[in-house]
N, C-alpha and C positions, 0 to 999 in steps of 0.2 A: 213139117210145119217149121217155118223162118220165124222165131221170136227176136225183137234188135231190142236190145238195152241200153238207156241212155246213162251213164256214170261209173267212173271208175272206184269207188268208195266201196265201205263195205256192201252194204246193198245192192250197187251194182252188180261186183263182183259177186256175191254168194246167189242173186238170182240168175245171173250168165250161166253159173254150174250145177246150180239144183235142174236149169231145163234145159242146158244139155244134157246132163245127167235123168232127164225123162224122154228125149230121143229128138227133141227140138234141134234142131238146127238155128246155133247164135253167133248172129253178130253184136260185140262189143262194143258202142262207142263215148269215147270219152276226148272232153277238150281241153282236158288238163291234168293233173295230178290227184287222187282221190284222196279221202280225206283219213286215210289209216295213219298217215305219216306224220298226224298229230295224237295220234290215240297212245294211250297208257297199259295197252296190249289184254286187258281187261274185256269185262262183260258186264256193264251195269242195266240193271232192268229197272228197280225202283230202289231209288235210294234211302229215303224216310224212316220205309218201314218194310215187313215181310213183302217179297215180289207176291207169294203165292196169297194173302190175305187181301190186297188193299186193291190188286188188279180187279176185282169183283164190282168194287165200290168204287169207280171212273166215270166220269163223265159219256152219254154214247156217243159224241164225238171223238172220243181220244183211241187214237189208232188201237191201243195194247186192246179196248171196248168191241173193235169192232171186230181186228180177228178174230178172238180171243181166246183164253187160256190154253185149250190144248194145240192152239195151232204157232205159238209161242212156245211149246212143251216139246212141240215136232221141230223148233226151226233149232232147237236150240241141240238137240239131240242131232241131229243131221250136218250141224254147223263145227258142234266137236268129232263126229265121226271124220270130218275132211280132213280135221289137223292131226287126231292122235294117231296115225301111223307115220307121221312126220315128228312125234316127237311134241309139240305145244299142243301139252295138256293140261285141261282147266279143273281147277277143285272149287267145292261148292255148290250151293243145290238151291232150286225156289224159293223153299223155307227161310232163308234166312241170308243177310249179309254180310259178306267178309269186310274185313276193316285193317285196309292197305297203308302204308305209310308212304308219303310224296316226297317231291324233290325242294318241298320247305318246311318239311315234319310233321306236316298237317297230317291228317287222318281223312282217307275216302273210302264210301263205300262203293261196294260193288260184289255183285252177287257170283260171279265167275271171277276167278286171277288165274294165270297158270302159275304152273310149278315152276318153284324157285321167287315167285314174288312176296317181298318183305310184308306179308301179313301180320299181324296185332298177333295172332292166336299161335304163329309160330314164333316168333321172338321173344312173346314171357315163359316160354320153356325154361329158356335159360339163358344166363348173360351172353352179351353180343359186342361184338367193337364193330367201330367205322371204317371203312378204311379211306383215306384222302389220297387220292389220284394227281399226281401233281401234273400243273399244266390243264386240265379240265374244265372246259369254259362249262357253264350253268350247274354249278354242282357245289353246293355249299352241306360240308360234312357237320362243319361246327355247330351251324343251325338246327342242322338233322339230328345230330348230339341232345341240343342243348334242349330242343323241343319234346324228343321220341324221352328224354327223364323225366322232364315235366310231367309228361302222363303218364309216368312209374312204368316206362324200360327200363331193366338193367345195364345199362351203357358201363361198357369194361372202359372204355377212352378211344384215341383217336389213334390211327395207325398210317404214318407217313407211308406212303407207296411211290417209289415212282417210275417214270416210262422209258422206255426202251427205244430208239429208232425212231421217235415221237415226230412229226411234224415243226420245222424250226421257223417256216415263214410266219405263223400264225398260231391261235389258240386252238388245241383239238377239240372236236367233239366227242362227245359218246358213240358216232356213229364212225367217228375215224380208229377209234378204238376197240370195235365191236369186229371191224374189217379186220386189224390187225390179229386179236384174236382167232380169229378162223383160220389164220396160219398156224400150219400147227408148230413147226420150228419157231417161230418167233414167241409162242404161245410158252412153249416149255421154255425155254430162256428167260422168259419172264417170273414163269411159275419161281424156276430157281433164282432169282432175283429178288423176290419176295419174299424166299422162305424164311431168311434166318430175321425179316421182319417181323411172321408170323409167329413166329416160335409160341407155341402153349394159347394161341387164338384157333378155336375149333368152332366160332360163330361169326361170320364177316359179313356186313351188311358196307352195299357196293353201288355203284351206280346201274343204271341197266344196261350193261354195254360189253357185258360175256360169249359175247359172237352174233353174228347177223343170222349164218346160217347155219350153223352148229353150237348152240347154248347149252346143250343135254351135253356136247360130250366137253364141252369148254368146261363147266358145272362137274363133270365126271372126273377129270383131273383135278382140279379144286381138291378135292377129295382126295385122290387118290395118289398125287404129290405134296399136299401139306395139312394133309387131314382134316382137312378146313370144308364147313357148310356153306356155300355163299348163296348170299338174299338180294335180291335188286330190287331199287328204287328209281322207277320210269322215271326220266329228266325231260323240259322242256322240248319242244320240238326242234331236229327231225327227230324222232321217237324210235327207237331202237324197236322194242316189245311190238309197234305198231306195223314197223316196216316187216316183222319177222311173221306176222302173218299172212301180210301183201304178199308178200316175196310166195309162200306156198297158197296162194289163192291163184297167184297168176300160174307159179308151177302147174294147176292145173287147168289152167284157162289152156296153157300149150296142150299138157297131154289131152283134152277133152276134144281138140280142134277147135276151139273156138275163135273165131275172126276178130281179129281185136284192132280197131281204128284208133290209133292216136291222134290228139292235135288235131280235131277236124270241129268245125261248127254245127251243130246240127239244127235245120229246122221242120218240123212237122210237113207232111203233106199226109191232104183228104182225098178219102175214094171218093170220088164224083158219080162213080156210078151205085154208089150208096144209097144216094141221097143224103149224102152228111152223115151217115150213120157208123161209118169205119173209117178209120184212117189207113193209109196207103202205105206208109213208112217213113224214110227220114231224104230227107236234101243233103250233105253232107257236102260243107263246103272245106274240100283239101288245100292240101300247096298244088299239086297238081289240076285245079280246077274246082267243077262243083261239079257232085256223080248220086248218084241217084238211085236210094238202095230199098227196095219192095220187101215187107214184113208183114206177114199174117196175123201178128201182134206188135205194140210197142210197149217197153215197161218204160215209164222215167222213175230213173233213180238218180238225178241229177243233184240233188240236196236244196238245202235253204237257202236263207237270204246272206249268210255269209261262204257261200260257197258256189252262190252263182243259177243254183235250179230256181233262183225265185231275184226277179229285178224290181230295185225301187227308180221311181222317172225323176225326172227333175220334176217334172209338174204335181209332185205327192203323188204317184199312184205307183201301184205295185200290180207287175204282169209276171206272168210265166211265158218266157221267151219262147220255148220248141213250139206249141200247141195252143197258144194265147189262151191259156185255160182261168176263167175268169179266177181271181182272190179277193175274198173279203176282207178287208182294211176299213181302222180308221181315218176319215180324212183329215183329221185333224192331225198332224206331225207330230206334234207336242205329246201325243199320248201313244208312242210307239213305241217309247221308252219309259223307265222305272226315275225314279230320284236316283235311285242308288242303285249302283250294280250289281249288287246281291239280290236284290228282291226278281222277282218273276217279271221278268220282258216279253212286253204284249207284242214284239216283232217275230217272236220267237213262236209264236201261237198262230203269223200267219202263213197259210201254204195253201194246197190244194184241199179241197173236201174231197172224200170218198166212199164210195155205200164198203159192204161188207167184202165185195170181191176186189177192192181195192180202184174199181173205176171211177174215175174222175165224175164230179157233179156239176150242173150248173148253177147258176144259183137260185135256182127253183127245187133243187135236189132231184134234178133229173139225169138219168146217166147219159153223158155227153156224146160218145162212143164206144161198140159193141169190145173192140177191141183195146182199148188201151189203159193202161195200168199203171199204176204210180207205187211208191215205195220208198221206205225212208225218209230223212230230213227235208222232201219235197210237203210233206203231209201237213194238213194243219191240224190244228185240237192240242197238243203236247207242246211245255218247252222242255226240251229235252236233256236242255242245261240244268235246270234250276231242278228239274224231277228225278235227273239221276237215272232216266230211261234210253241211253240214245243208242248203245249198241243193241237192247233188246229190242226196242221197233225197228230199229234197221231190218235185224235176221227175220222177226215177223210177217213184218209186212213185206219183206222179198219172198219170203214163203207164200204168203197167202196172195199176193200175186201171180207166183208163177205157177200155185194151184189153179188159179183163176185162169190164167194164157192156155195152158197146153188141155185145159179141160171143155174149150172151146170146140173143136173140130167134133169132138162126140156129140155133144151138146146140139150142134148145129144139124149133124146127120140123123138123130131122131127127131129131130122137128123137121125137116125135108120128107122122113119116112110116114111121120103120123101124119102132115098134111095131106101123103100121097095115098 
């Protein structure tokens, strides 16, 4: 079976390797960068309140509704199994929300963090200092200080740090620092550079920027040359935490063999000989041309309206480009948006509809095609922003889609048997 996946996000990603990892044959493709590379390395499902309470009581439009709970319970279980032999491991469970601190001392929740993130619950153990990175664009320690007291941390003070070999054209990022870390000679030269800064500090709360591809054993040293715990706090994007899970997503996009298309456009093509009932695969328009790739499924996992799986026109109307799959909107433009940026955005709530196997509707609520599947920030019913849910439908709904794909060819061959 050929499953092709539309997006490199998480979704994408984690549906490419659940069904090759069920014996599918996937190709990947994506037309640009996915959208790990803003995430906070996190797992939020519901933010307000308990994930495992309040998912009950959803609208039956809202994705988390139509999977639902246990198939959320499978994607999430299945999703840490990928990472924890690499090392990014998540603490935290359904029941309840952790409460991370950010890169302006704010407080967020989120039901999964991995180890090593500045959680509420591990820093009033016991006092903490900051440490201030010199040279550090988006990273304000003073703030983080001045805010994480306010809501009664013990803040020891501030701890000038500074860098080694540092970048001199420009201001570094966290991800220029995260690189450098993963050397490990440069790594230890810093370590002793720091120490007699550290001296009698055994709690450091840090930017998140302790290695790209080795955090455990960057974290390992921490310890083990200045007896020091360190805690990070995800900064602005590109996102350290974010990219560190890409990076071992795609690690196994290689080893799984999965064909991974960059940079390409992709647009829908229907079986003709259907009758409109299947789609074909995708158009794929390269630098080399335009080529033409046959799928026994298609998942989109292309995302929203700010990432491209969903187009607003000039003339007020909003389409889904691969598969013109019809989207319900307001025509009025005016009501697309909130007063205020905090409150819940009605753009955010539009995307595709889908019955419970995650196939597209039309807007009779009838399933469009036998074969194709949707996932993630494509979906409508959820804003994903405002509920605090958006890496947990992501993993969901790529689960319960590529339940949906690969359990087609059975499905099809006992109805060929019982008609026969």
């Amino acid at each position: 079976m050929h499953i092709a996946v539309v997006g490199a996000g998480l979704s994408g990603l984690f549906a490419s390797i659940l069904a090759a990892r069920r014996g599918a044959h996937v190709t990947l493709v994506a037309e640009g960068h996915g959208g790990l590379i803003l995430s906070h390395g996190g797992i939020e499902i519901w933010a307000s309140s308990s994930p495992s309470r309040a998912l009950p009581r959803l609208r039956p439009t809202n994705p988390y509704k139509l999977v639902g709970l246990p198939a959320l319970r499978a994607a999430l279980d299945e999703f840490r199994s990928l990472l924890d032999p690499h090392g990014y491991i998540f603490t935290g469970s359904l029941s309840g929300n952790l409460t991370v601190l950010t890169a302006t001392g704010e407080f967020r929740k989120m039901c999964f963090a991995p180890n090593g993130a500045a959680t509420v619950d591990q820093l009033r153990e016991k006092p903490f200092s900051v440490g201030a990175i010199a040279g550090l664009r988006d990273y304000y320690p003073t703030l983080i200080a001045h805010r994480a007291s306010a809501h009664g941390l013990n803040i020891q003070g501030l701890v000038e740090l500074p860098m080694i070999d540092r970048p001199t054209q420009r201001e570094i990022y966290a991800l220029d620092v995260a690189r450098l870390f993963d050397r490990e000679t440069w790594r230890h030269e810093l370590l002793r550079t720091w120490k007699p800064k550290l001296s009698g500090v055994t709690r450091l709360l840090l930017p998140a920027c302790l290695g790209l591809n080795y955090p455990i054993q960057v974290r390992e040293d921490f310890f083990q040359e200045l007896g020091c715990l360190a805690f990070e706090v995800p900064l602005f994007p590109p996102s350290v935490p974010g990219l560190r899970i890409e990076q071992i997503l795609k690690a196994l996009i290689l080893e799984l063999e999965i064909t991974y298309v960059e940079g390409c456009h992709a647009s829908g093509r229907i079986d003709g000989s259907s009758r409109g009932k299947r789609v074909a695969g995708l158009a794929l328009m390269t630098s080399g041309g335009m080529r033409q790739l046959d799928a026994d499924a298609v998942i989109l996992a292309s995302g929203g309206v700010l990432h491209g799986g969903i187009e607003t026109l000039q003339d007020h109307s909003i389409r889904e480009p691969i598969f013109q799959l019809p989207i319900a909107h307001p025509e009025d433009r005016s009501l697309w948006t909130s007063e205020s940026p905090f409150d819940q955005q009605p753009y955010s709530q539009v995307g595709v509809r889908v019955n419970e196997d995650m196939r597209p509707l039309d807007s009779r609520g009838r399933v469009m095609f036998e074969n194709l599947f949707a996932a993630g920030g494509i979906l409508s019913g959820s804003d994903r922003t405002h509920e605090g849910s958006r890496q947990g439908i992501d993993l969901a709904t790529a689960y319960r889609a590529v339940e949906a794909a690969t359990e087609m060819p059975l499905a099809a061959a006992e109805t060929k048997r019982s008609r026969g």
